[in-house]
TITI-240053 format. One record per atom (N, C-alpha, C, O): residue number from 0; residue in one letter; atom name; x, y, z. Coordinates in pm, whole numbers. Example, Ala and Ser with C-alpha at 12.3 -4.5 7.8 and 13.67 -1.06 7.14 Angstrom:
BEGIN
PT resi resn name      X      Y      Z
PT    0    a    N   1319   -569    780
PT    0    a   CA   1230   -450    780
PT    0    a    C   1320   -330    780
PT    0    a    O   1424   -332    846
PT    1    s    N   1285   -225    708
PT    1    s   CA   1367   -106    714
PT    1    s    C   1290      3    787
PT    1    s    O   1341    114    804
This chain:
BEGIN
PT resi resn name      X      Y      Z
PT    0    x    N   1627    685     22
PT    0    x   CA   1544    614    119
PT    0    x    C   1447    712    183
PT    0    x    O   1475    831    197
PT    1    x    N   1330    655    221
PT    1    x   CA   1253    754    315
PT    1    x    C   1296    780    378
PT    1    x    O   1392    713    417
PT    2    x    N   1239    972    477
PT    2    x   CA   1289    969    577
PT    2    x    C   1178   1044    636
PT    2    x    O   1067   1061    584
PT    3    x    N   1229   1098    778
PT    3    x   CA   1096   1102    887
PT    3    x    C   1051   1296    782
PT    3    x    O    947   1361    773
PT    4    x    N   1149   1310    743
PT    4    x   CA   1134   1456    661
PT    4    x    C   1045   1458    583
PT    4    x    O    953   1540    587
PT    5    x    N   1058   1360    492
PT    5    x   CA    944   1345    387
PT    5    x    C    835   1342    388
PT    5    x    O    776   1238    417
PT    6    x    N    758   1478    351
PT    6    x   CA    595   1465    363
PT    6    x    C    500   1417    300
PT    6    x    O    384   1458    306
PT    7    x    N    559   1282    202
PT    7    x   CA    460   1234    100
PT    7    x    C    468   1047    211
PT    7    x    O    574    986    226
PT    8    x    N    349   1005    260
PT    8    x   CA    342    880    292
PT    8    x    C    404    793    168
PT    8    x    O    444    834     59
PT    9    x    N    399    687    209
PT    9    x   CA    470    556    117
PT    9    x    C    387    452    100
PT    9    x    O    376    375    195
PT   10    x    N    319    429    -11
PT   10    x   CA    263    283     15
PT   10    x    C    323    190    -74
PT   10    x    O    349    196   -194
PT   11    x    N    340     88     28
PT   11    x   CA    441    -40    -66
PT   11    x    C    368   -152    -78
PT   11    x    O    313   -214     13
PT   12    x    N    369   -179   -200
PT   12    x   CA    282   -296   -246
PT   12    x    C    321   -418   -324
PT   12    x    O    435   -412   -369
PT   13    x    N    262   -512   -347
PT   13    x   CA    310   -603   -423
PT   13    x    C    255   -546   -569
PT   13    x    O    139   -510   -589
PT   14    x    N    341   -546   -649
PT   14    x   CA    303   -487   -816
PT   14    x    C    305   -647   -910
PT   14    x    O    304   -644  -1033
PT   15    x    N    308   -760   -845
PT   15    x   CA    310   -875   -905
PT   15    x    C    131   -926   -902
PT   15    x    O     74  -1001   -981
PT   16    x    N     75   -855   -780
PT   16    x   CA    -65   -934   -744
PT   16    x    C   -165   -810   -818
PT   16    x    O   -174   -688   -805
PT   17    x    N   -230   -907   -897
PT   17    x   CA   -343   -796   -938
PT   17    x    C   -432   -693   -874
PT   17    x    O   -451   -579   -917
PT   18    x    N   -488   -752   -757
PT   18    x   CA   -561   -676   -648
PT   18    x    C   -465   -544   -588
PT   18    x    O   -523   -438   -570
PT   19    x    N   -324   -553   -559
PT   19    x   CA   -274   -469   -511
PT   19    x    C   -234   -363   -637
PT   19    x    O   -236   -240   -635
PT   20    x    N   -196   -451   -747
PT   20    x   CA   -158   -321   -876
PT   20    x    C   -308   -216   -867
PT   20    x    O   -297    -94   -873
PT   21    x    N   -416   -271   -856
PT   21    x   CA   -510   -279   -907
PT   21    x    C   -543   -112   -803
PT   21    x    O   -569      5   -831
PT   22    x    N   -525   -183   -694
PT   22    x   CA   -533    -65   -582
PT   22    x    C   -417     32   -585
PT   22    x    O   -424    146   -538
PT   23    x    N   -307    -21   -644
PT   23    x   CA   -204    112   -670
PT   23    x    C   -273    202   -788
PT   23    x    O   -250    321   -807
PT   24    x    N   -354    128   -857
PT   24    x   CA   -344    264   -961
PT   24    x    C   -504    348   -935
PT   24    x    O   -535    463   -969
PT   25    x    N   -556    281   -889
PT   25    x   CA   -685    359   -792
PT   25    x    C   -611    475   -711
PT   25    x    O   -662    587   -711
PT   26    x    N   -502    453   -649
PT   26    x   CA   -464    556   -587
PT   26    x    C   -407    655   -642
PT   26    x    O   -394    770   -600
PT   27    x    N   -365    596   -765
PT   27    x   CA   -299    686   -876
PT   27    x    C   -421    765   -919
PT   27    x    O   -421    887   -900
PT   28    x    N   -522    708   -973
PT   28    x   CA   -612    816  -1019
PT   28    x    C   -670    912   -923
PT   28    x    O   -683   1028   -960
PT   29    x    N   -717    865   -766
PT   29    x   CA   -775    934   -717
PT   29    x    C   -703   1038   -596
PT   29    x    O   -736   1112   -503
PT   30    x    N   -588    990   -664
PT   30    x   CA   -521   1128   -545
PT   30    x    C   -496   1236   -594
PT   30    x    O   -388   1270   -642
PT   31    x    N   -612   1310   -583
PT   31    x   CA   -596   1436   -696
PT   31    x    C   -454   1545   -585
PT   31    x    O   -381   1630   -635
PT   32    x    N   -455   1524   -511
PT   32    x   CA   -358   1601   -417
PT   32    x    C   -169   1593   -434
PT   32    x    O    -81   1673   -405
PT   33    x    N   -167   1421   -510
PT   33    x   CA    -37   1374   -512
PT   33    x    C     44   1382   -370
PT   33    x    O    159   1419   -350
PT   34    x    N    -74   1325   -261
PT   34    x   CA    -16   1292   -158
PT   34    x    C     69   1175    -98
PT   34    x    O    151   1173     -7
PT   35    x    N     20   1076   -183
PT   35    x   CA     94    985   -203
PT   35    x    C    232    918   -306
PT   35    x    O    248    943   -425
PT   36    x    N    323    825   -214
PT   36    x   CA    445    786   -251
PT   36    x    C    415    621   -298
PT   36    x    O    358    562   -207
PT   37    x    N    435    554   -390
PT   37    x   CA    405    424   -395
PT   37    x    C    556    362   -454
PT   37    x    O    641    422   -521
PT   38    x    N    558    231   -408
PT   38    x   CA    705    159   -401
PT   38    x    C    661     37   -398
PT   38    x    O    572     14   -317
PT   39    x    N    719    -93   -501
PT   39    x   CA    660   -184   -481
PT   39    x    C    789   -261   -407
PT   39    x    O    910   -238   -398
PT   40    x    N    687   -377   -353
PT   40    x   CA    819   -439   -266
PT   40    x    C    915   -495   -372
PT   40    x    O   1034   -484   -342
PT   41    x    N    887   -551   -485
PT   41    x   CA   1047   -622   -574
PT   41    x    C   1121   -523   -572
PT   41    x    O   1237   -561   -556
PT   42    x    N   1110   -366   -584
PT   42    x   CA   1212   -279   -624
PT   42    x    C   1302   -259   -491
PT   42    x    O   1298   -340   -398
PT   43    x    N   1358   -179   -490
PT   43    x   CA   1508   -185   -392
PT   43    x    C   1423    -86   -275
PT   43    x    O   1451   -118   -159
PT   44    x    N   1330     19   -287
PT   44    x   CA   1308    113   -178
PT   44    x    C   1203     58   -133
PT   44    x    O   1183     86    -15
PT   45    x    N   1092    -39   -200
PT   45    x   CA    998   -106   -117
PT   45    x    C   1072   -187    -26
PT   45    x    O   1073   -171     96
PT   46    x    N   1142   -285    -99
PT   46    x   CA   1224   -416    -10
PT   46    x    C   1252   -372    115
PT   46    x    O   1215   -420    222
PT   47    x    N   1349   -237     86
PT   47    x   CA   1395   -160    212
PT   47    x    C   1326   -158    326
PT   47    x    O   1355   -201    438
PT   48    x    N   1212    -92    275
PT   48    x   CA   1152     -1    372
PT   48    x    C   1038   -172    421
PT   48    x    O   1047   -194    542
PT   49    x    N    998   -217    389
PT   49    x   CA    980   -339    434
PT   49    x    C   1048   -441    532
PT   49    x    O    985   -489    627
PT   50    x    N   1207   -478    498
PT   50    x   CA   1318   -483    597
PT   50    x    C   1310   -352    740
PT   50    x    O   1329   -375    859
PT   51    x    N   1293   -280    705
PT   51    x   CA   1331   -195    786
PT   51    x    C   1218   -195    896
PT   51    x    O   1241   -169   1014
PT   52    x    N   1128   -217    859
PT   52    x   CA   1011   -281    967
PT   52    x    C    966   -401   1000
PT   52    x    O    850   -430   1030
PT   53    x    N   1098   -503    991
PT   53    x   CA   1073   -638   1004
PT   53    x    C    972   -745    907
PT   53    x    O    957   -864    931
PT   54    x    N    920   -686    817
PT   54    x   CA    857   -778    692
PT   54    x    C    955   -802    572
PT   54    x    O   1016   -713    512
PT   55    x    N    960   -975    539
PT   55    x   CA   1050   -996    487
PT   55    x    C    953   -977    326
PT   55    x    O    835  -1005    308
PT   56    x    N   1049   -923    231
PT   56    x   CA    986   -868    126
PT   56    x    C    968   -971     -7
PT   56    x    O    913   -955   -116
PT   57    x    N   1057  -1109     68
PT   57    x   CA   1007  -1235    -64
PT   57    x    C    896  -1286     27
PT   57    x    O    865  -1393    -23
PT   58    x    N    812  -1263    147
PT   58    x   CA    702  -1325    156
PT   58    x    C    628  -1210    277
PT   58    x    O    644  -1224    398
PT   59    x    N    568  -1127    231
PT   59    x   CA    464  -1074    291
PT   59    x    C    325  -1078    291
PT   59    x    O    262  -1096    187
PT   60    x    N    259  -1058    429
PT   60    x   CA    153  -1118    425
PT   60    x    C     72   -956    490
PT   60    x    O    -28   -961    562
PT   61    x    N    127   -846    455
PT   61    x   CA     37   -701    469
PT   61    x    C    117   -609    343
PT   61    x    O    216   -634    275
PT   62    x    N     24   -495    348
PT   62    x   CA    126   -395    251
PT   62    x    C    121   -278    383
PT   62    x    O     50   -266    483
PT   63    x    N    225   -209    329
PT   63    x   CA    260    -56    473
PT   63    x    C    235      7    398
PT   63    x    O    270     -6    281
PT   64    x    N    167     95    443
PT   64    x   CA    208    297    443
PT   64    x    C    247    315    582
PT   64    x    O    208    293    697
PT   65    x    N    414    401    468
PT   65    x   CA    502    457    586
PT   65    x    C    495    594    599
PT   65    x    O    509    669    503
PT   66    x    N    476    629    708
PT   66    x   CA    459    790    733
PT   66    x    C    588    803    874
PT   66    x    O    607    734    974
PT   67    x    N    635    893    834
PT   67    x   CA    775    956    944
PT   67    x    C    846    777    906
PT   67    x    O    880    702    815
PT   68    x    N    828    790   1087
PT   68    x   CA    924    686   1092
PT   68    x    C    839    529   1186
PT   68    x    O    881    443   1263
PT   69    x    N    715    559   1128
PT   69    x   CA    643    428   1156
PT   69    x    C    582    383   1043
PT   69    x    O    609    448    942
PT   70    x    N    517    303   1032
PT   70    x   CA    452    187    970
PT   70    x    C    301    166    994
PT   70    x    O    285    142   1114
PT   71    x    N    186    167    928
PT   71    x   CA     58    129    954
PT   71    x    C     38     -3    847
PT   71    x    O     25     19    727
PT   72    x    N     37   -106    888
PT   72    x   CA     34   -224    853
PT   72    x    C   -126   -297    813
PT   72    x    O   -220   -221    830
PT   73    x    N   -161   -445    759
PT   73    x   CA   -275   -463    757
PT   73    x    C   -406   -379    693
PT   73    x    O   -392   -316    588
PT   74    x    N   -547   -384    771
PT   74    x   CA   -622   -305    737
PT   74    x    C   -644   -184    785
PT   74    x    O   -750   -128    760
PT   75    x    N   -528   -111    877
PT   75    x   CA   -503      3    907
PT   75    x    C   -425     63    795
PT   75    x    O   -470    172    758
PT   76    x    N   -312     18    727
PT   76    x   CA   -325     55    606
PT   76    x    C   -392    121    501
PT   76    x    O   -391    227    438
PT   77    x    N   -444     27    509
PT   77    x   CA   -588     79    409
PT   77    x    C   -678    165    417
PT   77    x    O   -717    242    329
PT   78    x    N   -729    150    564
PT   78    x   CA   -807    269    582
PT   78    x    C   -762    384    567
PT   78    x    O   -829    474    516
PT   79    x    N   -632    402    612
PT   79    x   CA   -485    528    640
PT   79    x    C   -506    584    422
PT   79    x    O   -546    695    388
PT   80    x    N   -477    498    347
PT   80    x   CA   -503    560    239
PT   80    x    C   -649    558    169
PT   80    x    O   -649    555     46
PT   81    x    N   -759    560    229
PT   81    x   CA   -884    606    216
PT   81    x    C   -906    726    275
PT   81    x    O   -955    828    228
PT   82    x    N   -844    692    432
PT   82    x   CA   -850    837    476
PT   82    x    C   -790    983    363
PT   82    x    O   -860   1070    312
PT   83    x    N   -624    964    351
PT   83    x   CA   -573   1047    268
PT   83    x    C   -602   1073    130
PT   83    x    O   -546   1172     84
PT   84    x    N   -696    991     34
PT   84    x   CA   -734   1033    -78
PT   84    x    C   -807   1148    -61
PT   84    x    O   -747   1246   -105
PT   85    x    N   -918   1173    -12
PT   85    x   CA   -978   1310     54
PT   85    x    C  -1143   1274     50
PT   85    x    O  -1165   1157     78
PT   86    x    N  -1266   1357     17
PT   86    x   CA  -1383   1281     -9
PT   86    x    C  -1410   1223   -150
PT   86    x    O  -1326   1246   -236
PT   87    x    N  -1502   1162   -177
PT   87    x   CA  -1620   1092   -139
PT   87    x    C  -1501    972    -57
PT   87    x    O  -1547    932     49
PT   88    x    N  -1352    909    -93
PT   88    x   CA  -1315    802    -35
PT   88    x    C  -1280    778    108
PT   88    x    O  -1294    671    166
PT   89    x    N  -1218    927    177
PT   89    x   CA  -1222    973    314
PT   89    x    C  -1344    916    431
PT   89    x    O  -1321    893    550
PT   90    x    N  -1486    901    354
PT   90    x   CA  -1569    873    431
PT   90    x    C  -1519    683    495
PT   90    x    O  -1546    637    606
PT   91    x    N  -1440    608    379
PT   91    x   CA  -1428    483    426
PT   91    x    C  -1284    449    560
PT   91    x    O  -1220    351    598
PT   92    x    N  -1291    571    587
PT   92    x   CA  -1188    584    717
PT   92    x    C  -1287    548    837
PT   92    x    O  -1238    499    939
PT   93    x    N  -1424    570    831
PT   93    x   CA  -1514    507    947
PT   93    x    C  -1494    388    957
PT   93    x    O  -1567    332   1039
PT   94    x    N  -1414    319    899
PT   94    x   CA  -1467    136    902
PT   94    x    C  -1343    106   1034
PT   94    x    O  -1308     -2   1080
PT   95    x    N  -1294    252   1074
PT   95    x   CA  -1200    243   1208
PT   95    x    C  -1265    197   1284
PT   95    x    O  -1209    104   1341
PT   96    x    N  -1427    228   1340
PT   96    x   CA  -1508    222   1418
PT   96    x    C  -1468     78   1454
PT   96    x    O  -1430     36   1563
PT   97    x    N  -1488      1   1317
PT   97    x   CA  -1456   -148   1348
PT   97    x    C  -1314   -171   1421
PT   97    x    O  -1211   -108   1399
PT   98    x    N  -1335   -287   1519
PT   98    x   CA  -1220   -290   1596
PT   98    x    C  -1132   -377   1510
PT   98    x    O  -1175   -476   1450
PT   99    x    N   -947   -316   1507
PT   99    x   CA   -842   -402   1425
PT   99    x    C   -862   -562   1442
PT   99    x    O   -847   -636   1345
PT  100    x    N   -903   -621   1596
PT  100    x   CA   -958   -758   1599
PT  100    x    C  -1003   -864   1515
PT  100    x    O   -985   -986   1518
PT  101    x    N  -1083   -766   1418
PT  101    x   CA  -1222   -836   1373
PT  101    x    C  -1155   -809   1254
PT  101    x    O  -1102   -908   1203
PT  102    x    N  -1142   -694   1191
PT  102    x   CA  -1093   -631   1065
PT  102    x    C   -969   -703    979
PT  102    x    O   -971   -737    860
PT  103    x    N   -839   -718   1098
PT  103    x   CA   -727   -778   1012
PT  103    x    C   -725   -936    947
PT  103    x    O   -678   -986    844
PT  104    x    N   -798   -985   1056
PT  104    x   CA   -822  -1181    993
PT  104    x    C   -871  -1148    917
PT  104    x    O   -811  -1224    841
PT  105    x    N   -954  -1081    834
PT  105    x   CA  -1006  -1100    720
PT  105    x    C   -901  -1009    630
PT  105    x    O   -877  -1056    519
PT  106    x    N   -853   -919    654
PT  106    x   CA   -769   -849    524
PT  106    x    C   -630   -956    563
PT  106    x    O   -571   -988    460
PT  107    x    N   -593   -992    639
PT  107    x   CA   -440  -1181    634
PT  107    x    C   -539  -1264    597
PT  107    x    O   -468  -1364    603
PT  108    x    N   -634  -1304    566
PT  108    x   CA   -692  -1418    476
PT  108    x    C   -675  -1361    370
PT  108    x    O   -570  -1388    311
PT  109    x    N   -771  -1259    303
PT  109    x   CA   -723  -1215    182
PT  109    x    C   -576  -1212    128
PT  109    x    O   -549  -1275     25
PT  110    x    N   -482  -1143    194
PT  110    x   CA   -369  -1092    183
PT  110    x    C   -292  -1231    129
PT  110    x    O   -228  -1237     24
PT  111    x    N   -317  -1361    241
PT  111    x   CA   -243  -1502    242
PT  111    x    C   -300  -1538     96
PT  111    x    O   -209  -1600     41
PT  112    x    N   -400  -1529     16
PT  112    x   CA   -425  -1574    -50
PT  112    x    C   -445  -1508   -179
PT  112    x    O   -476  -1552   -290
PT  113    x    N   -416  -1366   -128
PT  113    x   CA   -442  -1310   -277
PT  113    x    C   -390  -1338   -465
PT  113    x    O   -435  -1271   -558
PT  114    x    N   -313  -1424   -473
PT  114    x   CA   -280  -1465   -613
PT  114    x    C   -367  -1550   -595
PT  114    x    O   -462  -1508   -660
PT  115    x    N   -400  -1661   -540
PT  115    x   CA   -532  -1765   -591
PT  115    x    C   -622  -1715   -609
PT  115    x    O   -700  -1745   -700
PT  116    x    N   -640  -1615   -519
PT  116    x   CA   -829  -1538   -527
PT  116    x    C   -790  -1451   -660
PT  116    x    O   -856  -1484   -758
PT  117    x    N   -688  -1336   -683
PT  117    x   CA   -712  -1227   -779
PT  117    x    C   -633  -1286   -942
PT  117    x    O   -661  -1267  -1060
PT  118    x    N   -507  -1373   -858
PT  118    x   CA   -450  -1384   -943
PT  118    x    C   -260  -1316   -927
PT  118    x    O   -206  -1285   -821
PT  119    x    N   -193  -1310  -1075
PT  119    x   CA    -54  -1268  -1056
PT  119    x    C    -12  -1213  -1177
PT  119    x    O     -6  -1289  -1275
PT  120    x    N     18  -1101  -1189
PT  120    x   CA    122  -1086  -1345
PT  120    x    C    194  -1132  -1375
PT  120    x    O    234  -1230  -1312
PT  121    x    N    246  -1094  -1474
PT  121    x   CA    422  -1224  -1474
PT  121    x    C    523  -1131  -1485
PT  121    x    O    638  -1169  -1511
PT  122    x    N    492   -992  -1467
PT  122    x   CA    563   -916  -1462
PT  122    x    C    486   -779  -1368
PT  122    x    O    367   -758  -1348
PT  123    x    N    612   -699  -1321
PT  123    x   CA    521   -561  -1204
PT  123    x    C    452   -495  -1315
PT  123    x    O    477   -501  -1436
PT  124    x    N    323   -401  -1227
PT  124    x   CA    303   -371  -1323
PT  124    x    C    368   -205  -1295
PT  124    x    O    416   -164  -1189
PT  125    x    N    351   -123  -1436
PT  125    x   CA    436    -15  -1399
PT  125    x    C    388    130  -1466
PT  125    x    O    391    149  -1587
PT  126    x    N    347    222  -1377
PT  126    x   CA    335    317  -1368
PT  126    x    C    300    374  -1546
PT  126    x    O    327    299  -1640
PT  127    x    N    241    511  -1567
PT  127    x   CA    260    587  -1690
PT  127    x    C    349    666  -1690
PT  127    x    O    402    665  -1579
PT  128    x    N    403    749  -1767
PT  128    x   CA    556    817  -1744
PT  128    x    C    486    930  -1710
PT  128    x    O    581   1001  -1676
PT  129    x    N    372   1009  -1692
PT  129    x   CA    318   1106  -1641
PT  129    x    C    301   1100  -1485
PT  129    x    O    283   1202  -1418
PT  130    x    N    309    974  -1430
PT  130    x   CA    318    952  -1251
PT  130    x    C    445    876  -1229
PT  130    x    O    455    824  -1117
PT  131    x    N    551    858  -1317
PT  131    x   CA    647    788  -1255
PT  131    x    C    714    873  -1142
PT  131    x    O    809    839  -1072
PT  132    x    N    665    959  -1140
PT  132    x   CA    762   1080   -990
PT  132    x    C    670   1045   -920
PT  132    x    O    669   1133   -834
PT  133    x    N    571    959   -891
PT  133    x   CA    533    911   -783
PT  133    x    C    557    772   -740
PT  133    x    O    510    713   -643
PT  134    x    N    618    742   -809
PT  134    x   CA    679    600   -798
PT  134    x    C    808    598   -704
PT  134    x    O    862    709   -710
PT  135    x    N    863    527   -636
PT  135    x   CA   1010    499   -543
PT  135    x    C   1060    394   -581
PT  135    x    O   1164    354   -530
């Protein structure tokens, strides 16, 4: 399980919705640093760590990156792993400027709807065996 020790963040995603595989493996390519931890929620350490911050993991409506022993939820999320990829994607950490207000109704509309809008696999999708040590 994570813990507050661990210096690799966590991002847990749905690996069933295209948009989010889609963005897991963007992160896969562009984290030239391997700063990141990715866990999807069907598997046992996403579910977890999902439970463990009160999102139930057969129906979520954000993905987390977990760092220590909190949670950045929504489109703080997101920005949180734009920030950490490093530049040219680092620069889309300004869209903080925008207030969470305005920002999250639109990433929970998306989020509520993302298999109608992107779609669904029928299975997770899963890693290359060259990044599965970044997998949880």
């Amino acid at each position: 399980m994570k813990t507050a020790h661990d210096p690799h963040p966590v991002i847990v995603f749905d690996a069933e919705c295209i948009l989010c595989s889609a963005n897991a493996q963007f992160v896969v390519r562009h984290d030239h640093a391997r700063r990141f931890r990715l866990a999807s929620m069907q598997g046992e350490v996403g579910a977890a760590l999902y439970r463990r911050f009160g999102i139930d993991p057969a129906d979520p409506e954000t993905m987390i990156v977990v760092e220590g022993e909190k949670a950045l939820r929504d489109s703080d999320a997101v920005l949180a792993i734009y920030r950490g990829l490093g530049w040219p994607w680092k620069a889309l950490g300004l869209l903080r400027i925008v207030p969470g207000f305005l920002r999250n109704p639109v990433y929970r509309l998306i989020a509520r709807n993302r298999y109608l809008i992107f779609g669904r696999h029928n299975a997770c999708w899963l890693p290359s065996p060259d990044d599965a040590d970044r997998f949880l």
